[in-house]
C-alpha positions as a printed Julia matrix, in Angstrom:
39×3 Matrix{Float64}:
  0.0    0.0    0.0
  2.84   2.43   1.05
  4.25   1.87  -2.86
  0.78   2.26  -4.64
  0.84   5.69  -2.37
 -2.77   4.83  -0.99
 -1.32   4.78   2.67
 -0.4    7.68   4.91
  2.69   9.52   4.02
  4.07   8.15   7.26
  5.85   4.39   6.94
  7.15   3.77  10.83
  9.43   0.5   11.36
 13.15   0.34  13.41
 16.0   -0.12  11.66
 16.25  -3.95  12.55
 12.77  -4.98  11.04
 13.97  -1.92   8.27
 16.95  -3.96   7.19
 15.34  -7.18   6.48
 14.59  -6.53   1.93
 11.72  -4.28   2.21
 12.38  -1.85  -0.43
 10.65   1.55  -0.18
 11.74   3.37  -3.59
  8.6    5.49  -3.35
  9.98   7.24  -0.16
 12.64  10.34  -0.56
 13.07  11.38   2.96
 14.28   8.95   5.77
 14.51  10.01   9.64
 16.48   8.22  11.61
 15.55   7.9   15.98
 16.49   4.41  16.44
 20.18   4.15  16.77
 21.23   0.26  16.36
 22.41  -1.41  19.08
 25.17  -4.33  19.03
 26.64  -5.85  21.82
């Protein structure tokens, strides 16, 4: 839904779950809050 731009402009996830293929080419900004964490 978030590609066919029929979903809020908004698209929330952390950068773990981010990571993981999903491709979002129909997004041109990208905020950053969740700093990853390695032990």
């Amino acid at each position: 839904e978030f590609q066919a731009g029929n979903a809020p402009p908004i698209f929330l996830l952390t950068s773990q779950v981010g990571g993981l293929g999903l491709t979002l080419t129909r997004a041109d900004r990208v905020i950053v809050v969740d700093p990853a964490w390695n032990p």
